[in-house]
C-alpha positions in Angstrom: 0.0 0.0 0.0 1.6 3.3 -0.6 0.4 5.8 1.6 2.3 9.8 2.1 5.3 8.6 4.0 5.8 5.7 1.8 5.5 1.9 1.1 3.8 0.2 3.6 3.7 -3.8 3.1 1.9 -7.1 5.1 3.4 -10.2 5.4 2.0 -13.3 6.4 4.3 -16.6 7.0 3.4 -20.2 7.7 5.6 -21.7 10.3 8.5 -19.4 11.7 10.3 -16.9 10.0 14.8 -18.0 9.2 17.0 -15.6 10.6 18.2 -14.3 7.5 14.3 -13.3 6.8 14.5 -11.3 10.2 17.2 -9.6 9.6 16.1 -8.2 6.7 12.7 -7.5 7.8 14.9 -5.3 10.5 17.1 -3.2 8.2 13.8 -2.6 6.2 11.9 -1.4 9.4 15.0 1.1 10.3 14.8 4.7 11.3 16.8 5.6 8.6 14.8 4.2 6.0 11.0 5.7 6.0 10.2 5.0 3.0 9.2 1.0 3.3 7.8 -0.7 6.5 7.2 -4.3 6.3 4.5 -5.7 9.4 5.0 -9.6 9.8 2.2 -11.8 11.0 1.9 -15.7 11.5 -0.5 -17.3 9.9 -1.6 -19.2 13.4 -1.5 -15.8 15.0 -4.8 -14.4 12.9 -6.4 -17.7 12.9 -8.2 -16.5 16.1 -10.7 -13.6 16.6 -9.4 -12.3 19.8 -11.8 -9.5 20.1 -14.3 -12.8 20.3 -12.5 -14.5 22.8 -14.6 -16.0 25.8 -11.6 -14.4 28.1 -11.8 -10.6 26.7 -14.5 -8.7 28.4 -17.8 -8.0 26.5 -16.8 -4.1 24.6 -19.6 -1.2 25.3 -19.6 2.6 24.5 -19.0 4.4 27.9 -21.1 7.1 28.8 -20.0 10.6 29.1 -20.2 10.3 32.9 -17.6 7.2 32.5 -15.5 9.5 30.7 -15.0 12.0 32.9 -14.1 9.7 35.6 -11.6 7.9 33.5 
């Protein structure tokens, strides 16, 4: 996706990433270089909703009372 500040760019990997892959995910994702950033996701990592998870707390709008007081 290019956006303003650049190239922006998803990747999604079966298994683990090598080291090699890592490294050059890192020298992508560098201060110096702002015109590419590269996001890494496993693919076992999105296989779950976690905003449906039975442990994560049912979401609601708060009032304007609730916040104030937050």
């Amino acid at each position: 996706m290019l956006t303003d500040g650049g190239l922006k760019s998803i990747i999604v990997f079966l298994g683990t990433l090598t080291a090699a892959a890592n490294k050059a995910i890192q020298v992508i994702n560098t201060r110096e270089n702002r015109h590419y950033e590269v996001d890494t996701f496993s693919e076992a990592d999105l296989m779950i909703n976690i905003t449906s998870h039975q442990l994560v707390p049912k979401h609601y709008v708060l009032s304007d009372k609730e916040k104030k007081t937050c």
